[in-house]
N, C-alpha and C positions, 0 to 999 in steps of 0.2 A: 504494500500500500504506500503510497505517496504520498509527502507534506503539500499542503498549498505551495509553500517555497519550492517546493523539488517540482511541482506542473508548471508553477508559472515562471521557472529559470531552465530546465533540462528539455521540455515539448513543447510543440504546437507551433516553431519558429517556421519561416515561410524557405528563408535560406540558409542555410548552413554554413560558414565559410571556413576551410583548413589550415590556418597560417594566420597570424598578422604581420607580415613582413609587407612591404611595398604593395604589391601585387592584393594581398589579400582586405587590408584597410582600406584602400581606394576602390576595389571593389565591392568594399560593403559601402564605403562613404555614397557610392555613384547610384546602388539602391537605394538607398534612404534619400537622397536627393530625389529621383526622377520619380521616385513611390514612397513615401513619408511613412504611409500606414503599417506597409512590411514590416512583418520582425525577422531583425537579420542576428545571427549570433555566428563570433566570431572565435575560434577554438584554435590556443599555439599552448603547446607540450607543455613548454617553460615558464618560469616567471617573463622570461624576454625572450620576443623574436629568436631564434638562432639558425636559420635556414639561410638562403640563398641571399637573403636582404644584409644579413649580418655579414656576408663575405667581403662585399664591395663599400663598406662602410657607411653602407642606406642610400646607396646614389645610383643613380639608375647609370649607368657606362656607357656613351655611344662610340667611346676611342678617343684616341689622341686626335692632338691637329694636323700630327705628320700621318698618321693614319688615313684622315678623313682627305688629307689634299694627294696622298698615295693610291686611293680611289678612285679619285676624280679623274687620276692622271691615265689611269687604269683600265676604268670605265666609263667614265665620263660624268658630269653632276646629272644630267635627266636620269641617267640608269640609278643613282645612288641614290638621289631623292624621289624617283617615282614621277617626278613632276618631268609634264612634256612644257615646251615652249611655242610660243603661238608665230 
């Protein structure tokens, strides 16, 4: 049998999220924005983050700048960025 406390914190959430690292916080943040009413519950192992978010010191990486102009050089900016030119 169940506490009131253990129905209304453990069941009945709408989504469930695995993580709070980068990925999993802005994914629930972006639920509750665009659907307010959702109950979203968010579930990480530890007291803190320690997955994928914790490796890069919570910054999302897109490369260096010798990276990103070794790209372009490479493949050119429309293929890097997806964007066509008119």
């Amino acid at each position: 049998m169940l506490s009131i406390w253990e129905k209304n914190s453990f069941i009945n959430y709408d989504f469930i999220i695995i993580g709070s690292g980068i990925l999993g916080l802005s994914t629930a943040c972006e639920i509750k924005e665009t659907n307010p009413s959702r109950r979203v519950l968010v579930l990480e192992k530890g007291i803190f983050p320690s997955g994928a978010s914790t490796k890069n010191a919570g910054f999302a990486c897109f490369g260096s700048l010798t990276e990103i102009l070794s790209d372009f050089e490479r493949i050119g900016e429309d293929e890097r960025t997806g964007e066509k030119k008119i």
